[in-house]
C-alpha positions in Angstrom: 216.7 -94.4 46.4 214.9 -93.1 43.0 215.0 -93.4 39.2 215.9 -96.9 39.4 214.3 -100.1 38.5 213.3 -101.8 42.1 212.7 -105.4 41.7 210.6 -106.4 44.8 210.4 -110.3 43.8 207.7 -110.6 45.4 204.4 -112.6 44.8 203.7 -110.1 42.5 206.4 -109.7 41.2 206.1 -105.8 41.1 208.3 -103.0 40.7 209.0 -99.7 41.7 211.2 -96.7 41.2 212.0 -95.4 44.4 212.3 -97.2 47.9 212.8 -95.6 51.3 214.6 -97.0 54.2 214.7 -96.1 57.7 216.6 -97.4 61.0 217.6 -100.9 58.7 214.3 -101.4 57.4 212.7 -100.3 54.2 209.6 -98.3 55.2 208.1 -97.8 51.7 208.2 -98.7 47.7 206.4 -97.0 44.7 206.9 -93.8 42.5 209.5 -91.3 42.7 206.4 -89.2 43.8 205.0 -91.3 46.3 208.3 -91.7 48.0 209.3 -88.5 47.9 207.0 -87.3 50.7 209.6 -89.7 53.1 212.1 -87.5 52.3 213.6 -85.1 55.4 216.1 -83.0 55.7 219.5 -85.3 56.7 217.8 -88.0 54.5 220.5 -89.3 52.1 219.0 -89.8 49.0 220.5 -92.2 46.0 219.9 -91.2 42.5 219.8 -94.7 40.8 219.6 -93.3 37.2 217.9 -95.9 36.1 219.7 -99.1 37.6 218.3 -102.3 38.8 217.9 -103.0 42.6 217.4 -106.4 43.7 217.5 -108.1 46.9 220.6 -108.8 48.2 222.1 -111.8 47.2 222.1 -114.6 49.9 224.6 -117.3 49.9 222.8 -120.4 51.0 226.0 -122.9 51.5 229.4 -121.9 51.7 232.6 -121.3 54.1 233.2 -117.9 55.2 236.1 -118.5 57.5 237.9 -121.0 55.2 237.1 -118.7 52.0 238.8 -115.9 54.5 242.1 -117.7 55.3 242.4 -119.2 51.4 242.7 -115.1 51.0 245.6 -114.8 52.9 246.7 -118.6 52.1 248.6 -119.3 48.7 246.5 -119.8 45.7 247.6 -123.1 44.0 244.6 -122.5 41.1 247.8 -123.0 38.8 248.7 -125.2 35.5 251.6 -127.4 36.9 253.1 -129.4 39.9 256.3 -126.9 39.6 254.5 -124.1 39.6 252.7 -125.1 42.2 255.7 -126.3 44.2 257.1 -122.6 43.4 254.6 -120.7 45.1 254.7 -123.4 47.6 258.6 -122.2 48.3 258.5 -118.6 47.6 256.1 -118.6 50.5 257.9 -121.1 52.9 261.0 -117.9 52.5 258.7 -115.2 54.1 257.1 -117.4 56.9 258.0 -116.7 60.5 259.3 -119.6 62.6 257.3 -122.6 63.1 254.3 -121.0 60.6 252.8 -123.5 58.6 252.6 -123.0 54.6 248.6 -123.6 53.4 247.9 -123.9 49.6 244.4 -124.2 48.8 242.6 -124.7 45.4 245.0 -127.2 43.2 243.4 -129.1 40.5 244.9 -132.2 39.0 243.2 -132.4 35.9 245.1 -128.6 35.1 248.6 -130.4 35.5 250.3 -131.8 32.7 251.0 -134.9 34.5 247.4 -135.4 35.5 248.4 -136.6 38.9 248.2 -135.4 42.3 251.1 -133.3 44.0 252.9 -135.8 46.8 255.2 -135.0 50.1 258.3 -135.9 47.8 257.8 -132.6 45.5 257.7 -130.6 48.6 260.7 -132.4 49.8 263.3 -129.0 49.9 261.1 -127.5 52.6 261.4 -127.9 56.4 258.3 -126.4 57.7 254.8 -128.0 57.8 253.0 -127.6 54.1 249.4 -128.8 53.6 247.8 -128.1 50.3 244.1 -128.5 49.6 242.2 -129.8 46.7 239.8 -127.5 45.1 237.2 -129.6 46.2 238.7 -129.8 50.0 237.8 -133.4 50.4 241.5 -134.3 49.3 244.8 -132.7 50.4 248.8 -132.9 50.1 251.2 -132.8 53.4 254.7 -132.8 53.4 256.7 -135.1 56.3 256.7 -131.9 59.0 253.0 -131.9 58.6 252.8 -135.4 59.1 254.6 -136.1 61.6 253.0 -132.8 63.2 249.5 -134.7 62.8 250.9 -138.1 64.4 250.7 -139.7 61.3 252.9 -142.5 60.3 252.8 -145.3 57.7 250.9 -147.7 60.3 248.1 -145.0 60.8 244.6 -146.0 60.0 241.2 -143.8 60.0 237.7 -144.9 59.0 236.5 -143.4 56.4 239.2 -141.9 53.4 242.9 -142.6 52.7 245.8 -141.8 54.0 247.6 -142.8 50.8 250.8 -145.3 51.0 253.3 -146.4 47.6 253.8 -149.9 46.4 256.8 -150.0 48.9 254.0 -148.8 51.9 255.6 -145.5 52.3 253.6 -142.2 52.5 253.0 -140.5 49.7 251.1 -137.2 51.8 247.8 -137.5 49.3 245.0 -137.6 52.2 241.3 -137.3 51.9 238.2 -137.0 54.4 239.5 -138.3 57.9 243.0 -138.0 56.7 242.8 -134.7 55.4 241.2 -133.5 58.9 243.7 -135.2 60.9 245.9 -132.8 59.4 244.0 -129.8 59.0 243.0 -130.0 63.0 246.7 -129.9 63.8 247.0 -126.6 62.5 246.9 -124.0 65.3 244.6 -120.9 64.7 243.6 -118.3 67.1 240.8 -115.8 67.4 242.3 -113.0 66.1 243.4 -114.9 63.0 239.7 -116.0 62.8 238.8 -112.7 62.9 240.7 -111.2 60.4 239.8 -114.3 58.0 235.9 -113.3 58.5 236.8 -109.4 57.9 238.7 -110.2 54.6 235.9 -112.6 53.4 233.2 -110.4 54.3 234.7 -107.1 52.0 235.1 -110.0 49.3 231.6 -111.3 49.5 230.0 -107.4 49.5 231.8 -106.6 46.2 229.7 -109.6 44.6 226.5 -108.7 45.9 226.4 -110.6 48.4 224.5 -110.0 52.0 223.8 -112.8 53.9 225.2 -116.2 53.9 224.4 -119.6 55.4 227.9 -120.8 57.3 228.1 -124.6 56.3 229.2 -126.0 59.6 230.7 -123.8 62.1 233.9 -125.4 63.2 234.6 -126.9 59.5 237.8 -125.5 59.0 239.9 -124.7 61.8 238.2 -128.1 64.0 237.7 -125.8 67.2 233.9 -124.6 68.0 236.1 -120.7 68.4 234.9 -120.3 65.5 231.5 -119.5 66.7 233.2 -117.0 68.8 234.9 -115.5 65.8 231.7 -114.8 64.4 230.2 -113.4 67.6 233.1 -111.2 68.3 232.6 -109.7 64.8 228.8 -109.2 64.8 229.3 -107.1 68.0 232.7 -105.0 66.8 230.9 -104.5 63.1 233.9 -105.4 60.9 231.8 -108.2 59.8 228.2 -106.6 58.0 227.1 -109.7 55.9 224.5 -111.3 57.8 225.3 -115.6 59.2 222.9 -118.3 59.4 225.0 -120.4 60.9 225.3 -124.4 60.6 226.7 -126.0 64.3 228.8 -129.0 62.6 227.7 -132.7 63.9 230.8 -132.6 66.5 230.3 -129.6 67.9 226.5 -130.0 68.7 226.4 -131.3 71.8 228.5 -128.2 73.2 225.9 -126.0 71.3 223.2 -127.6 73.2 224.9 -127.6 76.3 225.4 -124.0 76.2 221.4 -123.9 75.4 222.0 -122.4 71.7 218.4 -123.3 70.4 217.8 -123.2 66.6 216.7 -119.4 65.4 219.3 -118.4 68.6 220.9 -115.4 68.1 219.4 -112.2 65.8 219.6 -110.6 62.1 223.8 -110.2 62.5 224.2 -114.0 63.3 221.2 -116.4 64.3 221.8 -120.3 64.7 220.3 -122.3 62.1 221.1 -125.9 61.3 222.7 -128.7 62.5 225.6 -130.1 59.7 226.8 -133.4 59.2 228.3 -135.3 56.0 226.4 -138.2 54.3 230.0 -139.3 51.6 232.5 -136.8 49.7 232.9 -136.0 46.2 232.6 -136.8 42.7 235.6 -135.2 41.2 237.2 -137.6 43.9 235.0 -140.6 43.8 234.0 -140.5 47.0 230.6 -139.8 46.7 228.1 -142.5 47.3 226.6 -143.6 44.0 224.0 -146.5 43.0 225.8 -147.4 39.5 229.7 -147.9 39.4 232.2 -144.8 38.7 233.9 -145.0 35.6 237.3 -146.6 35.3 239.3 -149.7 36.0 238.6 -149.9 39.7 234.8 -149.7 39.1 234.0 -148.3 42.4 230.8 -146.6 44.0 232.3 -144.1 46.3 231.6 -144.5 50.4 229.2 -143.7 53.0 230.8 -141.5 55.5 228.1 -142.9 58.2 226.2 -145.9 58.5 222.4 -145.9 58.8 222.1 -146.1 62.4 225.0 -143.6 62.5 223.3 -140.6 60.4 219.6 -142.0 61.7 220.9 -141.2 65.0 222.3 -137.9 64.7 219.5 -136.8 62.8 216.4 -137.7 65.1 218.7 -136.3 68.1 219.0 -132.5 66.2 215.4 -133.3 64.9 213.9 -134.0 68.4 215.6 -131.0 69.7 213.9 -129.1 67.2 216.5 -128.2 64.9 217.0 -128.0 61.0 219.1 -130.1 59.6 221.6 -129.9 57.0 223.6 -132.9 55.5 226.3 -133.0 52.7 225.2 -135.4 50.2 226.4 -135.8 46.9 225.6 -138.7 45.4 222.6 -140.6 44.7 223.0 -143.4 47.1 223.6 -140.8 50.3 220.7 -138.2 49.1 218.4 -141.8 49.2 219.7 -142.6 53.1 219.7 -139.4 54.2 216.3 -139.1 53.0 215.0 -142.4 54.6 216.8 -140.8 57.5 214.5 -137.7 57.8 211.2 -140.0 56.9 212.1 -142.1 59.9 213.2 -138.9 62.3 209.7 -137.1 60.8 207.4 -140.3 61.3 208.5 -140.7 64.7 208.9 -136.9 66.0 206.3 -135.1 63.9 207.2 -131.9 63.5 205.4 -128.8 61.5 208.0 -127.1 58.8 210.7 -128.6 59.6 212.8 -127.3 56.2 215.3 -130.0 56.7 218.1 -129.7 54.1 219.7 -132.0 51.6 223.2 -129.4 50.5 224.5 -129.9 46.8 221.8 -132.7 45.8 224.8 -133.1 42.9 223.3 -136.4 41.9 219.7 -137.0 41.9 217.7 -139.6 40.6 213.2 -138.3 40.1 212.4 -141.0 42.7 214.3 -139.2 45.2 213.4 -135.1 44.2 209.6 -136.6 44.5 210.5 -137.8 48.2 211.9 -134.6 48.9 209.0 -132.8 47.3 206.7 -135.2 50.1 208.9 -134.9 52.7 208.9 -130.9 52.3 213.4 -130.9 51.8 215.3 -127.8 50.6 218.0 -128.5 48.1 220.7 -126.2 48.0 222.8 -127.4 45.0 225.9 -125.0 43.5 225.5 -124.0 40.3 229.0 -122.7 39.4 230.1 -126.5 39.8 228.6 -126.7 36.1 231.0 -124.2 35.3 233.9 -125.6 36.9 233.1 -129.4 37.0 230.8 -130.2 34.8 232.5 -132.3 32.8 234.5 -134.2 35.5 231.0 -135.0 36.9 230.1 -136.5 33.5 233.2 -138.5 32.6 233.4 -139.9 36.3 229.6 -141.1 36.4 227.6 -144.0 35.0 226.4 -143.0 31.7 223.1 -144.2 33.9 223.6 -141.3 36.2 224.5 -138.3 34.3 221.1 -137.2 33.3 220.6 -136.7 37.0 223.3 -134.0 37.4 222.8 -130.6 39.1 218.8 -131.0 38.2 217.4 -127.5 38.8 215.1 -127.3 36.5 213.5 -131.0 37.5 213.8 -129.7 41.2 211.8 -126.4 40.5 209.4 -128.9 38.2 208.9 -130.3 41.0 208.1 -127.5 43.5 210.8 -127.4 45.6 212.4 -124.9 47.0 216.3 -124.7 45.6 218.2 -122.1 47.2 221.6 -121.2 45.2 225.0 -121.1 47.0 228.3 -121.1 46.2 230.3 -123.5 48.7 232.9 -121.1 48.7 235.8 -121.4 48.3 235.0 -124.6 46.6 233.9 -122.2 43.9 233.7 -118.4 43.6 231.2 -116.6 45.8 230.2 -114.7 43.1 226.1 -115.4 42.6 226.5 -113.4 39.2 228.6 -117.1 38.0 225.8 -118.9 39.8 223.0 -116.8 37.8 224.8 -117.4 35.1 225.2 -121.1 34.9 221.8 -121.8 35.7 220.5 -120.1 32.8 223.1 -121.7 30.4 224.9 -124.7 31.8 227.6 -123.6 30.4 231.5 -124.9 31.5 234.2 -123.4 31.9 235.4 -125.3 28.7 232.1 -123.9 27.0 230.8 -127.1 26.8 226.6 -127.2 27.6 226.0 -130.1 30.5 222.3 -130.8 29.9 220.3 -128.2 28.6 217.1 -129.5 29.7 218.4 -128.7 33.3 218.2 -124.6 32.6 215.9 -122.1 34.4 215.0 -119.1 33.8 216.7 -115.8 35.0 213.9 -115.0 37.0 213.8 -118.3 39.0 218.0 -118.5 38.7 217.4 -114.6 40.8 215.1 -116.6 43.2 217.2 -118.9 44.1 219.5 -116.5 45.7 217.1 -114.4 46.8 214.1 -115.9 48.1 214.6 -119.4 48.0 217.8 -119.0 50.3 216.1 -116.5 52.8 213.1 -119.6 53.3 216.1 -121.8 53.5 217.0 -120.4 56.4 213.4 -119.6 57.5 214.1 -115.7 57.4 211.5 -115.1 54.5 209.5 -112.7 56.4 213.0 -110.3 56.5 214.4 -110.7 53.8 214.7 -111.9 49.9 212.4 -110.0 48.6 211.7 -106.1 48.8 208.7 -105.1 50.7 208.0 -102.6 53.6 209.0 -103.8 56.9 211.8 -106.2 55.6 215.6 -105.7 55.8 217.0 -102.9 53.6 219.7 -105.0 52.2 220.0 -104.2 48.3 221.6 -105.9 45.1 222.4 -102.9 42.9 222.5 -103.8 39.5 223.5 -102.6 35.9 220.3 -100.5 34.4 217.9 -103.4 32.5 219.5 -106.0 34.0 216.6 -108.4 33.6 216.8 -108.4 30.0 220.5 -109.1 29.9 222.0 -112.6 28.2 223.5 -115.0 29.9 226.9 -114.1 28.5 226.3 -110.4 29.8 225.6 -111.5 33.1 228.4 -113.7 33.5 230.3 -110.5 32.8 228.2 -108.2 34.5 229.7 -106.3 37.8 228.2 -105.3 41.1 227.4 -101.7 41.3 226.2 -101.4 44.7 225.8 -103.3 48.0 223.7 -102.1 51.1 223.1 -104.1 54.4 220.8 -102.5 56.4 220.2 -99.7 54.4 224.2 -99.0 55.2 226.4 -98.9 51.5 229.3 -101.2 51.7 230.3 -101.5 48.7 230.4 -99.0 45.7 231.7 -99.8 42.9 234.9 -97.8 41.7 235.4 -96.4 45.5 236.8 -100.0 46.9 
């Protein structure tokens, strides 16, 4: 590559105009002169004309199976119940016999009624329908996909709902165990697992992206096939962005029975972390909060585990010398999950451990100190400013919301914030992410606290460097420098001085994995 503006974001943050790669791997940065001598005769050579290159964009937390099957599942991002329920039906008349009808992505607060879709306004269907909630800690299931689940008016689970009226009849509204109850009845195979990953994958490249961080293999389709999905399509190549991927609390001990170690694997897919869930959501008041949740009912949301429950877990992965990665959302569950590593650390010390706290939403200064001391990544998702930044605020204590998505009083701080996604939950698209950091900036364009905004140089980081340490892959990737991966960002030329409002609008040009171009833009 030449002519362009290289942005090695490196500790010296220099930059270069040409960069040469060879087997994978760049093998050399500087002048179009000094480069040009690594020229041969088959070399393909890239005329940048004068665009920016940055290091492809990593991912650090989202779902690339269940972003995968939402592409082929109906999109229920829509402004009613009815048109919801049409899309709903339209799709039920296609579906071969005994196929279930998925919805993903419905949001409430769009709906004129400002209520959640029940079983009743799917009642003209006879197949199984189960619709997610953007936020997929909340779902709707008609009676086929109930009673395909087992579940009846006199079932029970531990932790969520599985919502009854004022006459004790169902209504289908689940969340967290109820939702799952559901959503593991669903039968998937390999092949469909497959083709999710493949359809994600040639999403992700045309936003940059290179490598990701899988947030709990096993999530979506509740069968531990999925790590064979992933396997199968590191070795047939119809899956190029790179998986650090998360072994989900109930699949570890079969991970450890089959002797898969953390750092397992190699630079296609490599095992990372162990994933478990401290509570659920804001936008659902689930999340486990320290001052009441607005409204009549005045609740604090719910620990998903008890002490001795996430303790547990956590010095078992910890002692077997994984990372650790656990969902936790509100204040209260970042403060136990972080007495939770302190304990697991104390008793097992460990060097660089890099244990994780994912989305961090909520987070008071005493706690980003103890994850400064205790040496935790937060991996928080910027874009749910953009799409949830208000909900956050009119749900939380007025005691709270200064806390919200902190990134600037994280990097204050010294800690290392790696930027991600959760996709689907929000866009894989780390331009939005880039973007929201620097303005906080809703969808609504409302600001949700200024003081919280970084620059665009530490916004890049976090999806560059901060995510490849998050994953302990900094001597390969997320930055530019000879020896490392030759996976490339290609940017619009002086993209560094662009405003936010130009970046939010701002396409990928280019996207190379291994020196390999697999996305260009205009030839897609």
């Amino acid at each position: 590559m030449k002519s362009g503006q290289i942005v090695s974001m490196d500790e010296d943050d220099r930059q270069h105009e040409a960069l040469a790669v060879y087997d994978g791997k760049i093998i050399a940065l500087g002048s179009d002169r000094e480069v040009v001598s690594y020229e041969g005769h088959r070399t393909e050579v890239v005329d940048l004309n004068g665009k920016t290159v940055l290091p492809g964009f990593i991912d650090a937390h989202q779902h690339m199976i269940s972003t995968g099957f939402n592409l082929r599942n109906v999109d229920c991002r829509v402004g009613s119940i009815k048109e919801l329920v049409d899309k709903i039906t339209t799709r039920a008349e296609t579906c071969a016999p005994g196929e279930w009808v998925i919805g993903w992505g419905y949001d409430e607060s769009r709906f004129a009624q400002k209520r959640h879709p029940s079983k009743a306004d799917f009642a003209g269907i006879d197949r199984p329908v189960f619709v997610t909630h953007y936020s997929l800690h909340s779902a709707v299931a008609n009676d086929a996909a109930l009673e395909a689940a087992g579940i009846s008016a006199e079932t029970t689970v531990e932790h969520g709902m599985i919502e009854k009226d004022e006459h004790g009849e169902l209504t289908g509204r689940l969340t967290e165990d109820g939702l799952a109850m559901v959503k593991n009845s669903i039968p998937y195979t390999i092949e469909q697992m497959k083709e999710a990953l493949k359809l994600a994958n040639d999403h992700y490249v045309k936003q940059g992206v290179t490598s990701v961080h899988e947030a709990g293999m096993g999530f979506f389709t509740g069968s531990f096939d999925e790590f064979r999905a992933f396997q199968e399509t590191s070795r047939d190549g119809s899956r190029k962005v790179r998986v650090y991927g998360m072994v989900l609390d109930d699949f570890f001990e079969q991970a450890l029975e089959a002797r898969l170690t953390h750092g397992f694997g190699n630079d296609r897919l490599k095992i990372g972390a162990m994933k478990t869930f401290a509570d659920g959501t804001v936008s659902g008041k689930s999340a486990a909060v320290t001052e009441p949740y607005t409204g009549e009912d005045g609740s604090y949301g719910e620990l998903m585990q008890t002490d001795e429950e996430i303790g547990g877990k956590i010095v078992h992965a910890h002692r077997n010398g994984y990372q650790i990665a656990v969902h936790a959302i509100g204040d209260a569950a970042v403060e136990q999950v972080l007495n939770a590593y302190e304990h697991a650390m104390n008793e097992f010390p460990r060097s660089d451990c890099r244990h994780r706290i994912e989305h961090a939403s909520v987070t008071r200064p005493d706690l980003i100190e103890k994850m400064r001391r205790l040496g935790i990544v937060a991996v928080p998702q910027p874009g749910l400013v953009h799409f949830a930044g208000e909900v956050h605020m009119e749900h939380l204590h007025p005691r709270l919301r200064d806390y919200v998505f902190a990134s600037r009083s994280f990097m204050d701080s010294d800690l290392k914030v790696a930027g991600s996604s959760d996709s689907p939950i929000t866009p894989c698209e780390p331009l939005l992410g880039i973007y929201t950091s620097i303005s906080r900036k809703t969808a609504n364009g409302n600001t949700i606290l200024s003081d919280q905004k970084v620059t665009i140089r530490e916004a890049l980081e976090m999806y560059t460097k901060n995510a490849a340490y998050a994953s302990f892959d900094e001597a390969t990737k997320g930055t530019l420098e000879a020896g490392k991966l030759a996976d490339l960002t290609v940017l619009p030329e002086e993209f560094l001085d662009f405003s936010a409002d130009q970046i939010k609008e701002t396409k990928v040009e280019m996207t190379i994995i291994g020196g390999e171009v697999v996305f260009k833009k205009g030839e897609e």
